[in-house]
C-alpha positions in Angstrom: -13.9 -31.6 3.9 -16.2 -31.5 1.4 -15.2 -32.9 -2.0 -14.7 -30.5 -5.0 -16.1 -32.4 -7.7 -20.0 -32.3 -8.8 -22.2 -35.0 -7.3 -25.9 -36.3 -9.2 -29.1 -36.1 -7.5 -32.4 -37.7 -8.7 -33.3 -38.2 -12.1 -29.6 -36.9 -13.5 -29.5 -33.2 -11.8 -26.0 -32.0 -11.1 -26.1 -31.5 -7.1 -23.0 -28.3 -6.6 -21.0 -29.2 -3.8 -20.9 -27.4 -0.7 -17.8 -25.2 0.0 -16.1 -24.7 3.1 -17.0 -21.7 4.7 -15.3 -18.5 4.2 -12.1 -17.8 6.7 -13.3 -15.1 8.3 -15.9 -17.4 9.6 -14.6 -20.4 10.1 -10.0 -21.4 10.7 -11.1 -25.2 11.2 -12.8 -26.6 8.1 -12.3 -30.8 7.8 -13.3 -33.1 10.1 -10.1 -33.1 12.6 -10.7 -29.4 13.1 -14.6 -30.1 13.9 -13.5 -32.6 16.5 -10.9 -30.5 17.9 -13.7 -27.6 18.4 -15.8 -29.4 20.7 -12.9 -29.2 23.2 -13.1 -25.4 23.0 -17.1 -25.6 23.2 -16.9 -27.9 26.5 -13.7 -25.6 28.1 -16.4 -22.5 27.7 -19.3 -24.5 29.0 -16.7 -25.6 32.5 -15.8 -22.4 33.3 -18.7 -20.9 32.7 -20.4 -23.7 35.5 -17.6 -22.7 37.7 -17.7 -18.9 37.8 -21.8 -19.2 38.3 -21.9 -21.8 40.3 -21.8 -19.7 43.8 -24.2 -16.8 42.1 -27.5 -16.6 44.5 -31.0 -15.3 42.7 -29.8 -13.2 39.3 -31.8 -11.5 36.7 -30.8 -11.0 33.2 -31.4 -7.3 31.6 -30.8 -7.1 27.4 -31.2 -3.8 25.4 -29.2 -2.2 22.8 -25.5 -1.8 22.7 -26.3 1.7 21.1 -28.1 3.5 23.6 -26.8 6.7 24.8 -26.1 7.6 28.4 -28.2 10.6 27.8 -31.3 8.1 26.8 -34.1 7.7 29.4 -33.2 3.6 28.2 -30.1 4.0 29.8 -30.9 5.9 33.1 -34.0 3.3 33.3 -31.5 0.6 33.0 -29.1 1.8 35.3 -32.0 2.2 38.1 -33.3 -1.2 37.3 -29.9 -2.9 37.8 -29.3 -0.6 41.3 -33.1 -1.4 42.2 -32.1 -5.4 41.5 -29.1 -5.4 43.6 -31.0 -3.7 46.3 -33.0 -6.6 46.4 -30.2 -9.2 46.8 -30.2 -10.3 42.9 -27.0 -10.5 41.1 -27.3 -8.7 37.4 -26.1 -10.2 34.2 -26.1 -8.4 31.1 -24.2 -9.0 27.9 -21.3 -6.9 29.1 -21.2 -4.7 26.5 -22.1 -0.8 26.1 -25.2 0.9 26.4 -28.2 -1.0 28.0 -25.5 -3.4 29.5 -23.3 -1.0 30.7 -26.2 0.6 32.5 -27.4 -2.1 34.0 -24.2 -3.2 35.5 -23.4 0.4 36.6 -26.4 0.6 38.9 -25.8 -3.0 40.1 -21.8 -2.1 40.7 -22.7 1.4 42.0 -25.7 0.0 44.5 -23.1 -3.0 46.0 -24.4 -5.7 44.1 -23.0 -8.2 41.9 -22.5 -7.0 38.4 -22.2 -9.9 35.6 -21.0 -9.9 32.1 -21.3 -12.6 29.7 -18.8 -10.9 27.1 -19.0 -12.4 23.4 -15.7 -12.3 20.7 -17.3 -10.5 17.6 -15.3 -9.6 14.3 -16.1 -6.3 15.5 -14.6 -6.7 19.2 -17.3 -5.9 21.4 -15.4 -4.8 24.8 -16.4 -5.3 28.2 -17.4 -2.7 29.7 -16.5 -0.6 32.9 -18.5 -1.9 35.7 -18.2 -5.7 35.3 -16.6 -7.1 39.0 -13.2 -8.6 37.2 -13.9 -11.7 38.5 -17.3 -12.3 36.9 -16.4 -11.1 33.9 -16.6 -14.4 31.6 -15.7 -13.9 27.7 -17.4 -16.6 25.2 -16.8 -17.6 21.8 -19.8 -19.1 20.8 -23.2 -17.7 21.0 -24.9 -20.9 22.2 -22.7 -21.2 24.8 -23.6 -17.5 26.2 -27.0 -18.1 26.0 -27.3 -21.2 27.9 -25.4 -19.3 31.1 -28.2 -17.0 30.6 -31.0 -19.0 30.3 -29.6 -21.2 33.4 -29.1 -18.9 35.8 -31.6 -15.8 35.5 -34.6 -15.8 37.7 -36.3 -13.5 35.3 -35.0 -11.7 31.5 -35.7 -7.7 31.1 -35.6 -6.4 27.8 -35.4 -3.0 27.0 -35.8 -1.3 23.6 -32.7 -3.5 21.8 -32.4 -4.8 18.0 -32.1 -8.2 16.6 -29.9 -9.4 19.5 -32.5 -7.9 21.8 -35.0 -10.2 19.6 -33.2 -13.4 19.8 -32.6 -13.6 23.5 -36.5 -13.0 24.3 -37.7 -15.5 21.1 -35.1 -18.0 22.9 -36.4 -17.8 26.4 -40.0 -17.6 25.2 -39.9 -20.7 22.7 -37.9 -22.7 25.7 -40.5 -22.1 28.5 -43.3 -23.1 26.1 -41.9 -26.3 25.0 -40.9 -26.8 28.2 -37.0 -27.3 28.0 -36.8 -24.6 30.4 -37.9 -23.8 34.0 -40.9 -21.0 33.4 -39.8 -17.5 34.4 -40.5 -13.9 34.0 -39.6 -12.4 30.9 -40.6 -8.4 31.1 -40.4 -6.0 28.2 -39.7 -2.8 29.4 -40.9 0.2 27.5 -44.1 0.2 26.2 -43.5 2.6 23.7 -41.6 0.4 21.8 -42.9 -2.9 22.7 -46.3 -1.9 23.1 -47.2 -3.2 19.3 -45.3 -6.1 19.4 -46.8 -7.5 23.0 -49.9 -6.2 21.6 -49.6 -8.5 18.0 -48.4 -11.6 20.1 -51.9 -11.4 22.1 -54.1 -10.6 19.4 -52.2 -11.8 16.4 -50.4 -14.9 17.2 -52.7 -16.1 20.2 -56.2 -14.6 19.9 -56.5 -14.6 15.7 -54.6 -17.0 14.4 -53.8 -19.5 17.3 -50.5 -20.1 16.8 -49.3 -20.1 20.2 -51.6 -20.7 23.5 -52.8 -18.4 25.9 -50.8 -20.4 28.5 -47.6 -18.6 26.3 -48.1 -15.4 27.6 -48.8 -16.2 31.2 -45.0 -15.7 31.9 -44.4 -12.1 29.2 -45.3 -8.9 30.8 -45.1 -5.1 29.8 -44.0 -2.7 32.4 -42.3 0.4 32.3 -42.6 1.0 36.4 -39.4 -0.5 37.6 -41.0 -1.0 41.4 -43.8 -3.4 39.7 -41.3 -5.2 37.7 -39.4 -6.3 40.9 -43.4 -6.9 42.3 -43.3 -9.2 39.1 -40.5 -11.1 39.7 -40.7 -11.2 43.6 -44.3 -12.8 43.3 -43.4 -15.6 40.5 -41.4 -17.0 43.1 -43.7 -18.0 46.3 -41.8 -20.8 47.1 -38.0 -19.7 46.6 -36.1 -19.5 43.6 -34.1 -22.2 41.7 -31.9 -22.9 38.5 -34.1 -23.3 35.3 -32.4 -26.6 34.2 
């Protein structure tokens, strides 16, 4: 645990010290506790290997956890996820509400395999109806969750969603490019809302201020038609599919 007295830096500054973190946030604090925690980290990681390991071809569909079942988000989800598991790919959301709950509803209603990668929030997000019981899986950790997702999705859809929605594309995008990942579809769906925002990554990022290359957006695509995004995914896979890591 940190110390409680003041500490010098350079040239005689007082350096504060840092505190432990507030409760809420963290139980475990010194060093045993630390240690302890990498037990729970590996025990998530394990059976999260084991629930997935018999899962064939899946896709991964984000969007918000606010969207109404009146929304045309949520009916679009709900006939991407039946449209997925008509095609023999298992779908993993989030397994929250809204977008996820969609998603998994057309999977589960179609016969597919419906997936939920639950997460514990001070909140307490629930799972949601139309999980199958036995591939619900419940993490603690963020980082944990988003390796499963990153692992075993064939391809990421992300509709209209928030700064979780934000995160899981920038995480996907930034591990194809540096290559830590296998490279796979990742389609934004509704160009209403992601229309600006594919259309600043091309002409912004890549064309103006070359920050990223043009090879970094062979793999992002904006579709709304959910036939063309299965074309999309279908066709990035000539010879077969296969884990991204």
């Amino acid at each position: 645990m940190p110390s409680s007295g003041k500490t010098r830096g350079g040239k005689g500054t007082v350096v504060r010290p840092v505190m432990p973190p507030d409760r809420k946030y963290a139980s475990q604090t010194d060093f045993a506790g630390d240690g302890w925690r990498v037990f729970k980290i590996m025990a998530e990681f394990v059976n999260g290997f084991e629930k997935m390991s018999d899962t064939g071809p899946a896709v991964s569909v984000f969007g918000s956890t606010r969207t109404d079942p009146a929304q045309a988000e949520y009916k679009l989800a709900e006939k991407m996820g039946s449209l997925l598991a008509g095609k023999g790919f298992a779908v993993i959301t989030g397994g929250g509400p809204g977008v996820m709950e969609a998603a998994n509803k057309g999977a589960q209603k179609a016969g597919g395999t419906s997936i939920g990668f639950n997460i514990e929030l001070p909140l307490q997000q629930s799972p949601n109806a139309f999980i199958d019981r036995e591939r619900l899986i419940t993490f603690q950790y963020f980082f944990v969750r988003k390796v499963m997702f990153l692992k075993y999705s064939q391809a990421f859809i992300v509709l209209p969603g928030g700064f979780g929605t934000m995160d899981e594309f920038s995480e996907a995008a930034t591990l194809i490019q540096t290559q830590k990942s296998g490279c796979f579809p990742i389609i934004l769906m509704g160009t209403d809302y992601w229309g600006d925002y594919y259309r600043w990554m091309r002409e912004t990022m890549f064309s103006e201020k070359r920050y990223i290359a043009k090879k970094d957006l062979d793999f992002i695509f904006l579709e709304d038609n959910p036939e063309k995004v299965l074309e999309i995914i279908e066709s990035f896979y000539p010879e077969g599919y296969k884990l991204n890591f």
